[in-house]
C-alpha positions as CSV (number, residue, x, y, z in Angstrom):
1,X,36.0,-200.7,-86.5
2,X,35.8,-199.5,-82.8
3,X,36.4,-195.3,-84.0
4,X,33.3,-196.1,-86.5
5,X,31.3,-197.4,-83.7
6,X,32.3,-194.6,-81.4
7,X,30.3,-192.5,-83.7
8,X,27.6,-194.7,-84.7
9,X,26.8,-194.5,-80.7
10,X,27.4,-191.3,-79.9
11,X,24.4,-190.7,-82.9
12,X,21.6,-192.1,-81.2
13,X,20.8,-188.7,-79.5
14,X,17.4,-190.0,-79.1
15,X,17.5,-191.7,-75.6
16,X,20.8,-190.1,-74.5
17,X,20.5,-186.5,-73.7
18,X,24.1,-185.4,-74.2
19,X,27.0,-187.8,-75.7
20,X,29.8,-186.3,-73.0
21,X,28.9,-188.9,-70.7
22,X,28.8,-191.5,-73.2
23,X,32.0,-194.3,-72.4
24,X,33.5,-197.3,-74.5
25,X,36.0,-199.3,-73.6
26,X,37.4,-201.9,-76.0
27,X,38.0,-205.7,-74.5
28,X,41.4,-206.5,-74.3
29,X,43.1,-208.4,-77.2
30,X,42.9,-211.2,-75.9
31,X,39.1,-211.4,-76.1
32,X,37.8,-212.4,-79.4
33,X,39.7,-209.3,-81.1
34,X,38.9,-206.1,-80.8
35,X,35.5,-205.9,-82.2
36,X,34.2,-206.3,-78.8
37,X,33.0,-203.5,-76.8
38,X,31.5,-202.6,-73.3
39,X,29.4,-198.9,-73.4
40,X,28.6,-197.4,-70.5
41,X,25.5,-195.2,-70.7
42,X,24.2,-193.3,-68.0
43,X,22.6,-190.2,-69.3
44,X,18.9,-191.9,-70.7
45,X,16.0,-189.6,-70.6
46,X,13.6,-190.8,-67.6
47,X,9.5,-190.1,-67.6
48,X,8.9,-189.5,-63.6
49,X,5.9,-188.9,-62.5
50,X,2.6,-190.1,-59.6
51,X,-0.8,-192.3,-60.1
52,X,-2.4,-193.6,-57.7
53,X,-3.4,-197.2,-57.3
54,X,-7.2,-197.7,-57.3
55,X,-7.2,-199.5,-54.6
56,X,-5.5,-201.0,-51.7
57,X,-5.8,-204.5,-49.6
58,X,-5.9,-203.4,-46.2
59,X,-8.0,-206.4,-44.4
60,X,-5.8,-209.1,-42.5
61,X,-3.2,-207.0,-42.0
62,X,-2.8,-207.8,-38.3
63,X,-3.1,-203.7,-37.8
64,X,-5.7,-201.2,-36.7
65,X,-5.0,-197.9,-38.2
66,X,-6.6,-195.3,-36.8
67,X,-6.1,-191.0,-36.6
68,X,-5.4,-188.3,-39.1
69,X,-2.4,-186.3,-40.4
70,X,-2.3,-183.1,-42.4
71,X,0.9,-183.0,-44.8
72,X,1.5,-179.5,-46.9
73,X,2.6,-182.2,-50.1
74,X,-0.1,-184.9,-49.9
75,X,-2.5,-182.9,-47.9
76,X,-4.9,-184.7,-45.2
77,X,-4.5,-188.4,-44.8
78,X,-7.3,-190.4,-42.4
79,X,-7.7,-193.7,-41.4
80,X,-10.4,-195.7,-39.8
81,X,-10.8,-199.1,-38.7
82,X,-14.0,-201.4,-39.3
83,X,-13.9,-204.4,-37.1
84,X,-16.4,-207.6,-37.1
85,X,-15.8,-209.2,-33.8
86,X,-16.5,-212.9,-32.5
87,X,-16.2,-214.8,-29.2
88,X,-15.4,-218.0,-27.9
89,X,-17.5,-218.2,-24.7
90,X,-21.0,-219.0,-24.6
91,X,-22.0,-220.4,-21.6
92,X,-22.1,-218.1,-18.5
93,X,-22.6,-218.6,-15.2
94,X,-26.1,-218.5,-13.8
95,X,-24.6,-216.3,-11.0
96,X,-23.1,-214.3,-13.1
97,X,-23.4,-210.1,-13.0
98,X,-23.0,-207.7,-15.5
99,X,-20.5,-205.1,-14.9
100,X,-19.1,-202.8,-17.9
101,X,-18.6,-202.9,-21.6
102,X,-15.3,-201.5,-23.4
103,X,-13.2,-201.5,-26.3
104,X,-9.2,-202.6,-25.5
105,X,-6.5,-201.2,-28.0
106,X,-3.1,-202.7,-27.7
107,X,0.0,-200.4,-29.2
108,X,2.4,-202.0,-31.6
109,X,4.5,-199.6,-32.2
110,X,3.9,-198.1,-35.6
111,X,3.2,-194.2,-35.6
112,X,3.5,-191.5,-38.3
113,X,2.9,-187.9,-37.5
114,X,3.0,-185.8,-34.1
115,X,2.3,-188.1,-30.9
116,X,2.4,-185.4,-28.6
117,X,-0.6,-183.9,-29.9
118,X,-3.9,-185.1,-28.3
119,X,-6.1,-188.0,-30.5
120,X,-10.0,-189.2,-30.1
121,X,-11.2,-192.1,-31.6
122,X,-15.0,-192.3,-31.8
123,X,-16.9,-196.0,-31.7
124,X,-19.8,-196.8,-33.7
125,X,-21.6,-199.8,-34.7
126,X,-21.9,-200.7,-38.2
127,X,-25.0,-201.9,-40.0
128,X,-24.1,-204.6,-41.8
129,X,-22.6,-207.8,-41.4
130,X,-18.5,-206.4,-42.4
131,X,-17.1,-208.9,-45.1
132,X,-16.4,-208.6,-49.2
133,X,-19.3,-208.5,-51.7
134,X,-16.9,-210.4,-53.6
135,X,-13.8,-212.0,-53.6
136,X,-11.6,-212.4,-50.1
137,X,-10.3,-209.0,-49.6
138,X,-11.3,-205.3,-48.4
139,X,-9.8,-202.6,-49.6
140,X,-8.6,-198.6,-48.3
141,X,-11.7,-197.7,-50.5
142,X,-14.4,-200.4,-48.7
143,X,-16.6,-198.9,-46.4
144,X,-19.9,-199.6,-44.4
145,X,-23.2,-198.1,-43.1
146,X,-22.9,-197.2,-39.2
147,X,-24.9,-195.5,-36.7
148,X,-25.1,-192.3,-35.8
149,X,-25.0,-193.1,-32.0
150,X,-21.7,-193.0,-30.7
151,X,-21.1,-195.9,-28.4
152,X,-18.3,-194.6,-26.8
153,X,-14.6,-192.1,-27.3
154,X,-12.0,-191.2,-25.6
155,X,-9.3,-188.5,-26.0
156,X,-5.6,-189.4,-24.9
157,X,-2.1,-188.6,-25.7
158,X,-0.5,-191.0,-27.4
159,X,2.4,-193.2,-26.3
160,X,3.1,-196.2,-29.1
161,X,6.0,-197.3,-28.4
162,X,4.8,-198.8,-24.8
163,X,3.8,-202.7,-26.4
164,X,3.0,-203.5,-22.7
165,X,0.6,-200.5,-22.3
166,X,-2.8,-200.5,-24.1
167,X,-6.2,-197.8,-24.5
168,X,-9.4,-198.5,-23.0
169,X,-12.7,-196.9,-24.8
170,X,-15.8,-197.1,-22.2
171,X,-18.5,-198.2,-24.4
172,X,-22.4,-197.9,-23.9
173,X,-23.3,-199.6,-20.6
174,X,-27.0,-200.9,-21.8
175,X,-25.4,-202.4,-25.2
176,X,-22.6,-204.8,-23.3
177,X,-25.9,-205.8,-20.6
178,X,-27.7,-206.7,-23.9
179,X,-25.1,-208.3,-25.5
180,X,-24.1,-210.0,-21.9
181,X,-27.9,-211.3,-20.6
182,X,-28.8,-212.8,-24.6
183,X,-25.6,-215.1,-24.1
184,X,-26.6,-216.1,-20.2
185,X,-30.7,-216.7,-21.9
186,X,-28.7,-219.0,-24.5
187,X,-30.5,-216.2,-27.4
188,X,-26.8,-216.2,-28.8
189,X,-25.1,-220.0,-29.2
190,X,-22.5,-219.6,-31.4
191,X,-21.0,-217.0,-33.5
192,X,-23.7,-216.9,-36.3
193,X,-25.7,-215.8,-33.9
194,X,-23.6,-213.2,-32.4
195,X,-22.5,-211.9,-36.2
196,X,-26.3,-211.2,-36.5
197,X,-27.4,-209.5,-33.7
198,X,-24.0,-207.2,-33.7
199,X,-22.6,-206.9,-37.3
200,X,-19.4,-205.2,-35.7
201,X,-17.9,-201.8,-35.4
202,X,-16.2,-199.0,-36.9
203,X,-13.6,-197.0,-34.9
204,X,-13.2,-192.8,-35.9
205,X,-10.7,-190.6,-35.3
206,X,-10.6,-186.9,-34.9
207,X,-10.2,-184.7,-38.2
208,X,-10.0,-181.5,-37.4
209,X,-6.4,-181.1,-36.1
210,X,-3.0,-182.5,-37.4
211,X,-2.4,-184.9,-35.2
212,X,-1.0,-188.6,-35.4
213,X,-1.8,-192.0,-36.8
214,X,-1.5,-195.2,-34.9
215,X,-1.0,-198.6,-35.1
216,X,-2.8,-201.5,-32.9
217,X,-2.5,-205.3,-32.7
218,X,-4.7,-207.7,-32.8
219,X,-5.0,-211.4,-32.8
220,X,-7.6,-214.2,-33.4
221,X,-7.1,-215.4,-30.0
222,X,-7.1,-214.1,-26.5
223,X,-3.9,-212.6,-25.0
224,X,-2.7,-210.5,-23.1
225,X,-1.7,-207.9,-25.7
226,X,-4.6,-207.8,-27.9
227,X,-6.8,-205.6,-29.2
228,X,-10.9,-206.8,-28.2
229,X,-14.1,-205.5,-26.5
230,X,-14.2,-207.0,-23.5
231,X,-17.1,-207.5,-21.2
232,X,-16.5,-207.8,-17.6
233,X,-18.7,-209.6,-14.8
234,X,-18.5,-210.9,-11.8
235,X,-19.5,-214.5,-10.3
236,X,-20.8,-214.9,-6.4
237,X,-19.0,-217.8,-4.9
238,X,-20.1,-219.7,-1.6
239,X,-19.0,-217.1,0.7
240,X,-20.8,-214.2,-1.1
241,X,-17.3,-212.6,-2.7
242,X,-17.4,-211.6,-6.5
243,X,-14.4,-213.2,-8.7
244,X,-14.2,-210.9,-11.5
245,X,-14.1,-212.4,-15.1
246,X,-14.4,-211.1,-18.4
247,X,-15.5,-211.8,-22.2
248,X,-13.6,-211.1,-24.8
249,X,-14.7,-210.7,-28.2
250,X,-12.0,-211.0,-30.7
251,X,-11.1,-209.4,-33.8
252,X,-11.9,-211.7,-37.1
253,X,-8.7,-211.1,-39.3
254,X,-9.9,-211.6,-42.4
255,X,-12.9,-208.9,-42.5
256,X,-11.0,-206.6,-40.4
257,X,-10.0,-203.2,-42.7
258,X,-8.5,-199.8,-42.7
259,X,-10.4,-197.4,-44.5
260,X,-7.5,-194.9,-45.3
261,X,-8.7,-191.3,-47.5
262,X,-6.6,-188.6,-48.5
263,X,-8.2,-185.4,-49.1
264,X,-5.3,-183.5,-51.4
265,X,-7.3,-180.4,-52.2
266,X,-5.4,-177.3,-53.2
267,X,-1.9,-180.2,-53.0
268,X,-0.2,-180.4,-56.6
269,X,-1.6,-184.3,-56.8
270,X,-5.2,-182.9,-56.0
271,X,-6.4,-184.1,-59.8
272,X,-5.7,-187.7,-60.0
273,X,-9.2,-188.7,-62.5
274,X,-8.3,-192.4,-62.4
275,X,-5.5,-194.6,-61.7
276,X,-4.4,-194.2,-64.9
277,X,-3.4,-190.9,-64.7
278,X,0.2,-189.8,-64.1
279,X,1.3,-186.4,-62.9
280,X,4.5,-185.5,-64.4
281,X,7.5,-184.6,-62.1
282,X,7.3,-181.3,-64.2
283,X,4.0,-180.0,-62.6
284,X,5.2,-180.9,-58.7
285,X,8.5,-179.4,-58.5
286,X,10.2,-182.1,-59.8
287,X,9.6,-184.2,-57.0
288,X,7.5,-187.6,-57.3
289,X,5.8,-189.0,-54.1
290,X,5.3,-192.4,-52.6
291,X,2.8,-193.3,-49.3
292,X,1.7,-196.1,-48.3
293,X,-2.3,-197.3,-47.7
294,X,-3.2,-194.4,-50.4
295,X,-1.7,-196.1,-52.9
296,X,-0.2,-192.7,-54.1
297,X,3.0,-194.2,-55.8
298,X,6.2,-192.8,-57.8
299,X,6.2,-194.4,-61.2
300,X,9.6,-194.0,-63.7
301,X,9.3,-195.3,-67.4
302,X,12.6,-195.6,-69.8
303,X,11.0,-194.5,-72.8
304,X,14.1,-195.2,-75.1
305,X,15.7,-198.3,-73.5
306,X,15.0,-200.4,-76.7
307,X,17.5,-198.2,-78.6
308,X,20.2,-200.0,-77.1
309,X,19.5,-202.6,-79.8
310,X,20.8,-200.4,-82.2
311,X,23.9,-200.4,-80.9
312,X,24.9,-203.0,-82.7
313,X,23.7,-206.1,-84.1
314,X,24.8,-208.3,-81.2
315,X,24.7,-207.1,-77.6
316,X,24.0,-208.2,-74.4
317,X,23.1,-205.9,-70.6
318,X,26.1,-206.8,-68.5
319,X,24.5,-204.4,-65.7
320,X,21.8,-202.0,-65.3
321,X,21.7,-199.5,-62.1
322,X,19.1,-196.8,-61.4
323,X,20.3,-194.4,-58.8
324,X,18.0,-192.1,-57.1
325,X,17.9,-189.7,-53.9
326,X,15.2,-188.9,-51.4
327,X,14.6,-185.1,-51.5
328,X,16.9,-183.5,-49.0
329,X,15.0,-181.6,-45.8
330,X,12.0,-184.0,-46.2
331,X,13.3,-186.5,-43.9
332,X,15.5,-187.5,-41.2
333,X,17.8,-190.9,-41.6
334,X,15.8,-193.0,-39.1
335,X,12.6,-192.4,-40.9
336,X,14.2,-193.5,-44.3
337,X,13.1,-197.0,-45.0
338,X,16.1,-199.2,-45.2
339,X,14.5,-200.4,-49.0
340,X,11.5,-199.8,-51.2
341,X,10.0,-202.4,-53.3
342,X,10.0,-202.0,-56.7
343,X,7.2,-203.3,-58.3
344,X,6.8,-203.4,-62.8
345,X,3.4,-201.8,-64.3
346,X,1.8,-201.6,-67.7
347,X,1.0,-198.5,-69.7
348,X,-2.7,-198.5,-67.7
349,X,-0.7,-198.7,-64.0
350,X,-1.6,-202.4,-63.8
351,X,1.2,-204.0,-61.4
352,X,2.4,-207.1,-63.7
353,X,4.9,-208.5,-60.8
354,X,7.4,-207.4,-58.0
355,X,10.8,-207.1,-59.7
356,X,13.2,-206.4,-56.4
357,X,13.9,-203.8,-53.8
358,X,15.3,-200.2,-53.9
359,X,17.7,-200.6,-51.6
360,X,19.8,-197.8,-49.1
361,X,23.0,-196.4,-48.9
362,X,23.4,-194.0,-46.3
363,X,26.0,-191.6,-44.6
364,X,24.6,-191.1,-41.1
365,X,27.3,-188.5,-40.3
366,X,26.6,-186.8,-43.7
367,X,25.0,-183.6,-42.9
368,X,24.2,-182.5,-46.6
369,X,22.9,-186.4,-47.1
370,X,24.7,-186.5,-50.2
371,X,25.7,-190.4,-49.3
372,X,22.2,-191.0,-49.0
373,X,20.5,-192.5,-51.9
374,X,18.6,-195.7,-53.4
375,X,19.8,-197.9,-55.9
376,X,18.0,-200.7,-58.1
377,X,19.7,-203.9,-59.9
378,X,17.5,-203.4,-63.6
379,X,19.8,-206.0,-65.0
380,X,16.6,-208.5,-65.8
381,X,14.3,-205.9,-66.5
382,X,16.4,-204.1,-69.5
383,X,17.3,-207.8,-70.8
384,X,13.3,-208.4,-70.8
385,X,12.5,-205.4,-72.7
386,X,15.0,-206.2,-75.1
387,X,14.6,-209.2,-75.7
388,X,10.6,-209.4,-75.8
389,X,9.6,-209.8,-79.7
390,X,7.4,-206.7,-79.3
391,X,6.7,-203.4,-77.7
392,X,6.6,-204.0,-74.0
393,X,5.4,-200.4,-72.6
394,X,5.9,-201.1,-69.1
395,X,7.0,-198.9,-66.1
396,X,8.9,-199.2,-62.6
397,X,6.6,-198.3,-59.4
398,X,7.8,-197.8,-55.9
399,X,6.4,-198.5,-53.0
400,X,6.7,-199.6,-49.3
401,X,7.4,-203.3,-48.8
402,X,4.1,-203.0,-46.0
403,X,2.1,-200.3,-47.8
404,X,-1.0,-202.2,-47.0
405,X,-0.7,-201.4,-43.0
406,X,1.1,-197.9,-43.6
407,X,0.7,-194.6,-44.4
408,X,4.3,-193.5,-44.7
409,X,5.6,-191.3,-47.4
410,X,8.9,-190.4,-48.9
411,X,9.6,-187.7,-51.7
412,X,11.9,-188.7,-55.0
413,X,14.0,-186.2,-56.3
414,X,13.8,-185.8,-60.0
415,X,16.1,-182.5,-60.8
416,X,17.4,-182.6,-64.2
417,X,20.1,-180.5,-63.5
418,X,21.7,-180.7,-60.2
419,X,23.7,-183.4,-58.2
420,X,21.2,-185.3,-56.9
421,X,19.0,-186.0,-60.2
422,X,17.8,-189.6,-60.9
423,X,20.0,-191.5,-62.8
424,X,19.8,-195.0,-64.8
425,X,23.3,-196.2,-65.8
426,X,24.1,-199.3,-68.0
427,X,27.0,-201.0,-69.3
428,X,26.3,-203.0,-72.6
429,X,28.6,-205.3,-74.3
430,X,28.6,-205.5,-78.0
431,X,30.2,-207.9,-80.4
């Protein structure tokens, strides 16, 4: 019984790509005879390749994402921020002055690309009232009409990881007197009114070098590390001194976005049509690519995993691994994520539901980063396909676990030859 199922296994040549790797090992006696089996499989043919999402949430993310980066893989990636701004303070001193207008950006640490390369961010105010024509979210892909007029820039070097230190954008002197005399005239009462006179703005970074991306925080509230324009004033007292105050007007979370593009022209992924469409490993080096706020994203499908029911009548998953190793030279250890998410989507790239986390084993002192690789537990997900009482043509996608406020990227080797291919390796117990 166990030599005729040896062969009966080593037959199904249609999801294993050679039987030499192909391992049985018969339970001990012990166990309900000998007619009970554990194969170890770890040479299925996997279907790599990259879609792109169609689109991503990127309002309320508690992030402004702003600048531009030029990468010879995914080509230019640019991200700007559209704000829609409100304040608490209405009622302003009689004595008050006007002084200045400006736009505060707070650091928070998140940067991708080269900081010691000068950034400007342009300011512009938008047209419309910034908020989703439907539904509660706005997506990478929203956008809005703004002005021409820029209402103020400023080019800097950037230092991100100072959380203490912040940017400060000079904005046009005659819009923050406007803005500050129709509060004192009680023309704006509330923030209805304010939302209508100034629908908000849009913040622009520079395109034309390779530079950096940054992140900025921002709160509802007023701190001391947020991210606002701020009008400042001063108040005469008795004796004739100014005590300098200010306004300021605070981000709105919820209709706060990052419109994030990604220009990939004359890139091996410069042809996604729709977000159905999948570009094999085969045409891009074997490699398949992940960033985050594009929604470019690695996808890997198990064509043949269903043939492990003819294995035998009766079977059962005992454990499912997939192994699989950034592509060496394309990182550095502390940029590797410590896990991906791994999320499960349908033969159109729909996401049908977060399944677990790719998570990282690393050699720091391992100069040829051969001890540095990912592994997920597929356990559930084989048993599902197996056990669902029809075809269930569904695929693994990887992503960042904060994709939505990121624009990160790591590459996925797929080599079908070498040492560091991609490899799915499961132990099934039949009966």
């Amino acid at each position: 019984m166990k030599y005729s199922f040896i062969l009966f296994s080593l037959s199904l040549i249609a999801f294993v790509s050679c039987n030499e790797d192909l391992k049985t090992y018969p339970v001990g006696e012990d166990f309900i005879d000998n007619n009970v089996i554990v194969t170890v499989i770890d040479t299925f043919s996997l279907k790599c390749g990259t879609f792109m999402l169609d689109s991503v949430v990127t309002s309320n993310t508690g992030r402004i994402l702003l600048g531009s980066v030029i990468d010879n893989n995914l080509g230019q990636t640019t991200s700007q921020s559209y704000l829609k701004l409100k304040n608490t303070l209405f009622d302003i001193d009689t004595n008050a002055k006007y002084d200045s207008i400006g736009f505060v950006l707070n650091y928070d640490t998140y940067y991708y690309g080269d900081t010691t390369v000068a950034q400007t961010y342009k300011v512009h105010r938008v047209r419309k009232i910034i908020e989703p024509d439907e539904g509660l979210n706005l997506y990478n892909t929203s956008n809005f009409l703004y002005d021409n007029e820029v209402l103020g820039e400023l080019t800097f070097t950037p230092m991100p990881n100072r959380t203490s230190d912040s940017l400060y954008i000079p904005l046009n002197f005659n819009l923050g007197k406007e803005i500050f005399d129709k509060l004192k005239d009680n023309e704006i009462n509330n923030f209805d009114d304010f939302e209508q006179f100034f629908n908000g703005i849009t913040i622009i970074p520079n395109t034309t070098t390779n530079s950096n991306i940054l992140g900025f925080q921002y709160k509802n509230y007023t701190s001391s590390n947020n991210s606002s324009m701020r009008i400042y004033y001063t108040i005469s007292d008795d004796d004739n001194e100014g005590n300098d105050s200010f306004i300021d007007f605070n981000v709105v979370s919820e209709d706060q976005f990052n419109h994030i593009e990604s220009n990939r022209l004359n890139t091996q992924l410069d042809n996604f049509e729709t977000s159905e469409t999948i570009i094999s490993s085969s045409y891009t080096n074997n490699i398949i690519y992940t960033q985050g706020g594009t929604g470019i994203s690695a996808r890997v499908e198990i064509p043949y995993l269903e043939n492990l029911k003819k294995l035998s009548e009766n079977g059962t998953v005992l454990d499912g691994k997939l192994l699989f190793y950034p592509l060496k030279g394309s990182y550095d250890n502390n940029q590797l994520e410590e896990s991906l998410t791994v999320y499960v989507v349908d033969h159109k790239n729909r996401v049908i539901k977060e399944l677990g986390e790719a998570v990282l084993t690393s050699n720091k002192y391992d100069e040829f980063n051969e001890d540095t690789y990912y592994t997920v537990d597929l356990t559930l997900y084989i048993e599902e396909i197996l056990s669902a009482t029809y075809t269930l043509n569904y695929a693994l996608m990887f992503q960042f676990s904060d994709y939505k406020k990121t624009v990160d990227k790591i590459l996925i080797e797929d080599d079908k030859v070498d040492e560091f291919k991609m490899k799915l390796q499961v132990s099934y117990l039949t009966y």
